[in-house]
FITIDO-298998 format. One record per residue: y, z, x of N, C-alpha, C in turn; residue in three letters. Coordinates in steps of 0.2 Angstrom, whole numbers, padded with zeros to 4 digits, always signed. Layout:
! residues N
YZXYZXYZXALA ...
//
This chain:
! residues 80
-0006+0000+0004+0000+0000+0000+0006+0000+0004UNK +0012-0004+0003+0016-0003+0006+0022+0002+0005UNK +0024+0006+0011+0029+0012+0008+0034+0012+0003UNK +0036+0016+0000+0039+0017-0003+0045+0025-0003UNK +0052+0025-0008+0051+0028-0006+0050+0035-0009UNK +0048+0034-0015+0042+0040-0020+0038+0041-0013UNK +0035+0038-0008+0028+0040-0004+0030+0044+0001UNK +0038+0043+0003+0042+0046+0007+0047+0054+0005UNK +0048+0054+0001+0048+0060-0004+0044+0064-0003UNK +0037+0063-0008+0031+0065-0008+0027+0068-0001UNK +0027+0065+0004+0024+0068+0009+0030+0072+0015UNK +0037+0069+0012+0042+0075+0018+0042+0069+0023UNK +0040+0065+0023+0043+0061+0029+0050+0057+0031UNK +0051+0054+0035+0056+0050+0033+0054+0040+0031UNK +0058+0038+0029+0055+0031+0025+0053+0026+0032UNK +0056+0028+0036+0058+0022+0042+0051+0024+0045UNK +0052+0030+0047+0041+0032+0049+0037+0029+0047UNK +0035+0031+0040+0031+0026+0035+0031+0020+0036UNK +0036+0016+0035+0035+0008+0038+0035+0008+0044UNK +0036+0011+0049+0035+0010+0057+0025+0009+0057UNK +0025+0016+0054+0018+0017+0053+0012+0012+0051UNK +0015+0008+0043+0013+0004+0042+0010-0004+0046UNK +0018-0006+0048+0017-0010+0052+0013-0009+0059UNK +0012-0003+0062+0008-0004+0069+0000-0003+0063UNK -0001-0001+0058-0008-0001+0057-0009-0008+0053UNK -0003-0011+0051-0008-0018+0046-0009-0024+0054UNK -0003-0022+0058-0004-0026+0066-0008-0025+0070UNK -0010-0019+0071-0015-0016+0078-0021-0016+0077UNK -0022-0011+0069-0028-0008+0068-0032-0016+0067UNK -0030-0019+0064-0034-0026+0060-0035-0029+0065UNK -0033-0029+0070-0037-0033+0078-0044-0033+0079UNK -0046-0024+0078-0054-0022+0080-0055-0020+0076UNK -0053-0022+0069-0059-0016+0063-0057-0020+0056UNK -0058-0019+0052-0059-0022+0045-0054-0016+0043UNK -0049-0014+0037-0046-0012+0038-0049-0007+0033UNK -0047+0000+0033-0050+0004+0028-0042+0008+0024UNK -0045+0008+0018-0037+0009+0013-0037+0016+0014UNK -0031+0018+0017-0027+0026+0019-0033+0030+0013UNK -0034+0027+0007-0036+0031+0003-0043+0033+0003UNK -0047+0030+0005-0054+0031+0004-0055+0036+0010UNK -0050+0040+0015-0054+0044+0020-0050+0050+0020UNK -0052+0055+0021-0050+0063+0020-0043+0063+0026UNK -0040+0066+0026-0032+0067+0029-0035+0070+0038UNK -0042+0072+0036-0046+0076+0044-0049+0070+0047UNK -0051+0065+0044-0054+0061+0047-0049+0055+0049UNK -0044+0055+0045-0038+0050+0050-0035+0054+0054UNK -0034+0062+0056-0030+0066+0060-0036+0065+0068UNK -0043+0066+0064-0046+0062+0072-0048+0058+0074UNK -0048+0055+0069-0051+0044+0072-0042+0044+0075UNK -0036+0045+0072-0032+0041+0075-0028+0040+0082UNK -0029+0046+0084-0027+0047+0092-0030+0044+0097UNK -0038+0045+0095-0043+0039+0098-0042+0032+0099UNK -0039+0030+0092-0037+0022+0092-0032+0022+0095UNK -0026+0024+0096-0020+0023+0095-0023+0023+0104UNK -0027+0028+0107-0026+0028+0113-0028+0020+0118UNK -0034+0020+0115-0040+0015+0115-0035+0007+0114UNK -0030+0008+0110-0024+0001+0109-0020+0002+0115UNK -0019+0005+0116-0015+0006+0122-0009+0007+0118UNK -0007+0009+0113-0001+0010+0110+0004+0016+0112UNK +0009+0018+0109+0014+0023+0111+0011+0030+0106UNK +0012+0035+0111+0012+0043+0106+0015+0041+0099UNK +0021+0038+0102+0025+0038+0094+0022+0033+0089UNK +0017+0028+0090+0014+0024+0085+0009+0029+0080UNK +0007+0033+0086+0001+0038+0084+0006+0040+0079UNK +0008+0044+0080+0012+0046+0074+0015+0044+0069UNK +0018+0037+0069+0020+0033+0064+0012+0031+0058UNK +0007+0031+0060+0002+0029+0059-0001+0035+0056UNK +0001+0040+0056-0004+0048+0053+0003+0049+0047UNK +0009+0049+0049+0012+0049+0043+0012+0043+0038UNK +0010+0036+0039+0010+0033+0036+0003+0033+0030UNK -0002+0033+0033-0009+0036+0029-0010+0042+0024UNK -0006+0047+0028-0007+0053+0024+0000+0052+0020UNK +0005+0048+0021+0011+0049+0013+0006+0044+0008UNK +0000+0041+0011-0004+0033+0006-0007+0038+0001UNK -0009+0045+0005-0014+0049+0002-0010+0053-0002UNK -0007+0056-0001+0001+0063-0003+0001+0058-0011UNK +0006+0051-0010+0007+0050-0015+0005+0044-0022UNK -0004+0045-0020-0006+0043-0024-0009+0050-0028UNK -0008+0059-0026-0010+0063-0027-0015+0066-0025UNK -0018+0063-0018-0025+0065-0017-0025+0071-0013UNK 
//
């Protein structure tokens, strides 16, 4: 889903995060994996798959992070 900013509210983030987030995961993630919807995986299981990935892409700390706020506001404001 792409951010919004009810998602941004809802989870205390900032909106720019969110789509920061976004965009390193519809860009990066999708290189080596099929993509799995923020929703179908518990907020623990993306807090330790994503460090790994982020590390393994050779990405910046700060994508890490764009990337955990952006999944968990996907999960925050769909209610789950």
């Amino acid at each position: 889903p792409n951010p919004s900013v009810a998602m941004a509210k809802k989870s205390g983030q900032p909106l720019e995060l969110i789509q920061r987030g976004h965009e390193v995961y519809m860009l990066k993630c999708g290189e080596c994996h099929r993509y799995q919807l923020p929703q179908n995986l518990d907020v623990d299981e993306w807090q330790e798959t994503v460090p790994k990935m982020i590390r393994h892409a050779g990405l910046e700390a700060a994508d890490e992070k764009a990337v955990l706020a952006y999944v968990v506001a996907v999960k925050i404001g769909r209610g789950e």
